[in-house]
N, C-alpha and C positions, 0 to 999 in steps of 0.2 A: 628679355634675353634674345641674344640673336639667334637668327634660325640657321638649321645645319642648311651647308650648301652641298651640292652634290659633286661627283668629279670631275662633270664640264665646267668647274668655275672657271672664269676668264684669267688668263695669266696674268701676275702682277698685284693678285692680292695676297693678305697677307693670309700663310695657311698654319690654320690649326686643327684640331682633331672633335671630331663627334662621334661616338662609341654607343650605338644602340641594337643591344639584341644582335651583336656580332658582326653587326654594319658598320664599315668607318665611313665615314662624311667628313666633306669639307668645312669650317667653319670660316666666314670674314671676319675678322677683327683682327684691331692696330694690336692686340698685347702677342707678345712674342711668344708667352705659355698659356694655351688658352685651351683646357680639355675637359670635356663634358662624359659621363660614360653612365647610362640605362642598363638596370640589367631587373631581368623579370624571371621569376619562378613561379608559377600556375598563376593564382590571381595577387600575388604581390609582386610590388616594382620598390626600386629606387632609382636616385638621382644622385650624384656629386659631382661636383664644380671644382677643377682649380685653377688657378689663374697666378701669373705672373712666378710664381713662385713653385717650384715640385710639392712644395709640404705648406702652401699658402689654400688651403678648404674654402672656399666662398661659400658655398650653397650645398645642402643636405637637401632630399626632399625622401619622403616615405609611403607608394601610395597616393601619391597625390598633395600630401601634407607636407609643408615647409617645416622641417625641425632645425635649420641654422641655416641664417643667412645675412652675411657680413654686408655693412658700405660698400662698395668698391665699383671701379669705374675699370673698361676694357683698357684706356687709353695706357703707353707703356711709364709705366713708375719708374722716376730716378732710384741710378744703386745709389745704396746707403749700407752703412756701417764704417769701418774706421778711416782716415785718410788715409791713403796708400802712397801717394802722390811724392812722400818723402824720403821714400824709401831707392836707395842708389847702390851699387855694389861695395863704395867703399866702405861705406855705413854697415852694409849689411856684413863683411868681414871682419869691421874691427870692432861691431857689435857680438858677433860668433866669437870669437877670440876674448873680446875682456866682459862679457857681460856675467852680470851674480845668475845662476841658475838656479838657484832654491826655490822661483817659485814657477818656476818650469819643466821641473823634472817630473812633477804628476803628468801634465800631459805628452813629453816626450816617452815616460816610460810607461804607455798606454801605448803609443806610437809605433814602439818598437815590437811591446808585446803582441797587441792586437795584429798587426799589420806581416810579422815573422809567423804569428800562429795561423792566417788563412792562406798565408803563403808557402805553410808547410800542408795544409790541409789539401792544396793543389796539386803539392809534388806528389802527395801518398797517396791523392784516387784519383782516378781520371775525368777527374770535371769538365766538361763541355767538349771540345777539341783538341783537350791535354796540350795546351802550346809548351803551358814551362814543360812537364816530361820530356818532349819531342826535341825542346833544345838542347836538356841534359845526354839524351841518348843517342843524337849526332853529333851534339860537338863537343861533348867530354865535359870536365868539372874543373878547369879555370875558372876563375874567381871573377876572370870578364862573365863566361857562359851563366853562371851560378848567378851574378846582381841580373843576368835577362830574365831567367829561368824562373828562380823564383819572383818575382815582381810577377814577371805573365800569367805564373803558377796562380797568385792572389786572384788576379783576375778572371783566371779560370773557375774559380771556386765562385767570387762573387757573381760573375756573369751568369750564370749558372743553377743557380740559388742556393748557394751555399749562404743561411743567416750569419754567420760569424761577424760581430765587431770588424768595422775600420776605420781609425783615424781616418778624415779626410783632407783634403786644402784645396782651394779656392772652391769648395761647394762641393765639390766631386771623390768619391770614395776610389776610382782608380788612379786618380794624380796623387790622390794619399799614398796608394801604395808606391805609386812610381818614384816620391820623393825619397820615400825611407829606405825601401826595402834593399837597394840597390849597395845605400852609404854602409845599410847595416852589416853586407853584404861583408864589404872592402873592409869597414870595419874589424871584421870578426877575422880576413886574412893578414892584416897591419896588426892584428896583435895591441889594436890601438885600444885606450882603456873604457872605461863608461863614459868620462867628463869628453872626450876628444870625440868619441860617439855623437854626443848630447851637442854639442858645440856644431860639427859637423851638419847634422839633424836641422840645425836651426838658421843654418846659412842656405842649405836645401832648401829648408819650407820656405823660406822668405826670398829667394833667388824666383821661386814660380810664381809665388803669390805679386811677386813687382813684374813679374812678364805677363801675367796675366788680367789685371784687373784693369785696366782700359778694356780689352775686350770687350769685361761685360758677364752676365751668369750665363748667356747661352749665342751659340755661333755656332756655325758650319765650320769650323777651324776644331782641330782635334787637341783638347786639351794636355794630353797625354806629351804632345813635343814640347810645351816648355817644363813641364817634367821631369823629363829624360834628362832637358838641358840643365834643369836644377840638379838632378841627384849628380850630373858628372859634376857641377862646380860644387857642389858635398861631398863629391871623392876627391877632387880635386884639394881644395878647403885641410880635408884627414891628412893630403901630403905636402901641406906648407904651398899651398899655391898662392899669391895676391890677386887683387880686384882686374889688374889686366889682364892677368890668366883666362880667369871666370870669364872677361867681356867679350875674351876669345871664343870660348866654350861656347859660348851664346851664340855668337855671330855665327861660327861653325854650326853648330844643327841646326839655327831657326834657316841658315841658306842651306843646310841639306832637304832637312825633311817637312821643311815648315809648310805645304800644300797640302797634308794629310786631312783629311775632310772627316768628320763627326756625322756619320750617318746612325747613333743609337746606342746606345745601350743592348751588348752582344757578345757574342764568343771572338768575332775576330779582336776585340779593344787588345786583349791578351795579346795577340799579333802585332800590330799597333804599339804596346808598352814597351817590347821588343824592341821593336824598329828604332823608334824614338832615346832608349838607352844606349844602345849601339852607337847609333849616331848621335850621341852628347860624347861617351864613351872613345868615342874616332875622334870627333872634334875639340877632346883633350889634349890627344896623343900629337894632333896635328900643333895645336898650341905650344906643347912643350918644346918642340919644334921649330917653333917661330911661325905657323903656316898659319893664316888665317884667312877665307876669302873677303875679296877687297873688293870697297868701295865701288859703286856702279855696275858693280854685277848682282844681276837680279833688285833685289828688295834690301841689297844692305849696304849699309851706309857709313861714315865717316868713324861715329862713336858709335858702341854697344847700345847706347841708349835710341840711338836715332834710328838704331837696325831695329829694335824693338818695337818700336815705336810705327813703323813700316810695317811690321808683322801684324799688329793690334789694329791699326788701320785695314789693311786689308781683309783680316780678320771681323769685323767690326759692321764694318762698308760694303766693302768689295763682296763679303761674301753674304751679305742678305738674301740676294735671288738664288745664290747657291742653295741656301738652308729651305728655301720654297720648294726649288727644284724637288731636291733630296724627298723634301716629305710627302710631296707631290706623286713621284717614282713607286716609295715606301708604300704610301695609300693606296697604289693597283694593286699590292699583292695582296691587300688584304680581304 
């Protein structure tokens, strides 16, 4: 096993986390998730290992005693799971509009459930830094303020340690709520029915999960802005918009807010889901409009896809020394 390194490691390698007895250390190794965490009471100890994955356990130890220890190698494992790679906006609309849902509604209406019920759980006690409260009680109960509110509210609650259930997407329990909670939001002020909900829901999830997976399961790039940009093309989607609409949408927030950096798992994300809503939310409004920013400015490009595509790169690349940085920063306070 590699050894922990301490917090003069030399810049440039790759950092992960060693957790002993309330010490964090440095660790070298190529895997992106690499956390090791000791913890002792009088004369018993343990050991757990994860690697590459949040819920991927390499090594248990007890004492001293090995009780589970998996193959596995630091070097970083190809993603796997479904091709994503086919998935395109127009697809994704005129799948949303004519696809059978019968065997989808289990998991939308866990979706809606689960993801409505920690986002009411937020509004009604003051979980962490109360963001969704704090947006309902400055800027009133529009049906914009309400899809911020409650979504931040969710994540207040989760951040927080509120257990309650959450659908998620692309791996992450706040882009779950960010995708739903927003549609369900517009939803429920359109007067729109269950099937239009579900329909809507499904253009959502699949709008972020296509912006997202070049990324990758972890980045310094904040999950939560292709999100944002998914639930407005799911408001968008509830009021008859097409696939240019959406490319719009897209293009609008990833050149708004698309720099938002992922420093953790926290009370600001709530702040964050916010922002990110908003700005899919603006970059509707500016769409129906005809506004959309253009080609050569900043990171976006000709098609939707090529603007995307520049965000995932950046995201991806660009921001590796970021995510060193960050965790680097992170580990002095600790």
């Amino acid at each position: 096993m590699t050894q922990a390194k301490k917090k003069n490691s030399p810049p440039g390698a790759r950092w992960d986390i060693w957790l002993e007895y309330g010490m964090c250390h440095w660790l070298d190794t190529p895997a992106k998730l690499n956390i090791r965490v000791r913890c002792k009471k009088g004369a018993d100890s343990s050991l757990v290992e994860i690697l590459h994955e949040h819920n991927h356990i390499v090594h248990i130890e007890r004492n001293g005693e090995v009780l589970y220890d998996i193959p596995h190698s630091l070097e970083d494992v190809s993603e796997s799971g479904t091709d994503r790679s086919c998935l395109s906006l127009e697809k994704i609309v005129s799948y949303g509009a004519t696809a059978d849902l019968s065997g989808l509604y289990e998991v939308l209406d866990k979706q809606i459930a689960y993801n409505s019920a920690i986002a009411q759980e937020g509004l009604s006690r003051p979980w962490g830094e109360s963001v969704g409260r704090t947006l309902l009680e400055v800027y009133g109960n529009s049906v914009n303020v309400r899809a911020r509110a409650a979504a931040a509210a969710g994540s207040d609650a989760r951040m927080n340690g509120c257990e309650m259930p959450v659908v998620i997407n692309s791996g992450s329990g706040n882009q779950g709520i960010t995708v739903s909670v927003p549609v369900i939001e517009y939803a429920r002020s359109l007067q729109s029915t269950h099937e239009q909900l579900c329909r809507a829901l499904v253009v959502s999830n699949l709008v972020a999960i296509m912006q997202k997976y070049k990324v990758g399961r972890l980045s310094a790039f904040c999950g939560v802005v292709s999100a944002g940009a998914a639930a407005a093309c799911g408001i968008a989607f509830l009021q008859g918009a097409d696939a240019d609409v959406l490319g719009m949408i897209i293009t609008n927030t990833q050149g708004n807010v698309g720099g938002i950096v992922c420093d953790g798992a926290k009370s600001s994300c709530a702040a964050k889901i916010s922002s990110s809503i908003e700005a899919g939310l603006m970059g509707y409004e500016m769409a129906k409009r005809g506004c959309v920013f253009r080609p050569g400015e900043g990171l976006v490009k000709e098609q939707y896809e090529k603007t995307i595509d520049s965000f995932c790169r950046m995201a991806k690349d660009g921001m590796e020394a970021t995510d060193r940085k960050i965790l680097e920063i992170m580990i002095e306070g600790c």
